[in-house]
N, C-alpha and C positions, 0 to 999 in steps of 0.2 A: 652579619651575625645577629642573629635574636637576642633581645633581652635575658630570655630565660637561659639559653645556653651560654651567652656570658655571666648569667648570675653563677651557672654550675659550674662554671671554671675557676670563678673567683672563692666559690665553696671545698672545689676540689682542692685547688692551690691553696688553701689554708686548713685544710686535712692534712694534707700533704707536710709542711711546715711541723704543723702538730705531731705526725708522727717521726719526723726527725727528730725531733725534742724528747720523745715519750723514748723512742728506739735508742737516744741518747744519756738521760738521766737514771732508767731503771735499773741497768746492769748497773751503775756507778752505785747508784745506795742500797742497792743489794749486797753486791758485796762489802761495800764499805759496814753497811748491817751487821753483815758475816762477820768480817774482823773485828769489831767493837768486839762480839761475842766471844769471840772464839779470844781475844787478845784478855778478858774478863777473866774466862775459865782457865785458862793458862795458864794466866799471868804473866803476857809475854808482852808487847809496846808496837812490832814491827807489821803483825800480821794486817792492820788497817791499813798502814800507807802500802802495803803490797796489795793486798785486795784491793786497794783502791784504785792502782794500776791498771789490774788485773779488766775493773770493770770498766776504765775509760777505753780498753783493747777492745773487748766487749762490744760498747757503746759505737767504737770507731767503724768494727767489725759489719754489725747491722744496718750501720748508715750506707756501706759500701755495698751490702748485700742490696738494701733498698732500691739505693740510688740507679743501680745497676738495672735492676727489676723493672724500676720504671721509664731509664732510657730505651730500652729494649723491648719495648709495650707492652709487657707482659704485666702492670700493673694498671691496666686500661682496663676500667669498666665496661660490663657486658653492655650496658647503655651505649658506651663511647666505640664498640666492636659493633652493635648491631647498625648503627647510623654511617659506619662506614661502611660497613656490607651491602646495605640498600646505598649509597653514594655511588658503590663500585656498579652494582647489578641496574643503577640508571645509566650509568656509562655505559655498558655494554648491551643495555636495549636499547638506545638509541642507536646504537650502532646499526643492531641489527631490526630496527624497524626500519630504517635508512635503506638498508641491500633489499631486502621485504617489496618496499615500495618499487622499485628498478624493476 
């Protein structure tokens, strides 16, 4: 493996990371946001600790939607699809420069 392409793994993999965090925190202090407000106007105490539920569900929700995305390669950059495609399409021309030559 080159440099450069373990430099992009180690860039990726700490995206990657980042957006578990990001896909983890945001629904939570949204709605927790939401409750503070809504529990303000109210006048009511409960609507935070629900909302706040609400967004670790949320939170838990994206991470699975993620995680899933990306075992499944569909979170593979067009960089990391096109280096496979030229991978596959040298496989099969040596193949068939092989039978060619015969």
């Amino acid at each position: 493996m080159k440099k450069d392409d373990y430099d992009r793994d180690v860039y990726r993999s700490l995206a990657m990371i980042s957006q578990f965090g990001i896909n983890m925190i945001v629904p939570i202090l949204m709605c927790s946001a939401l409750g503070l407000f809504l529990d303000r106007k109210l006048g009511t105490g409960y609507l935070t600790i629900l909302l706040f539920f609400v967004g670790a569900l949320a939170g838990f929700r994206n991470i699975y939607v993620f995680s899933k995305k990306i075992l499944s390669g569909e979170g593979k950059t067009r960089r990391q699809r096109e280096r496979e495609k030229r991978r596959q399409e040298e496989k099969s021309g040596s193949g068939e420069s092989e039978t060619d030559q015969e």
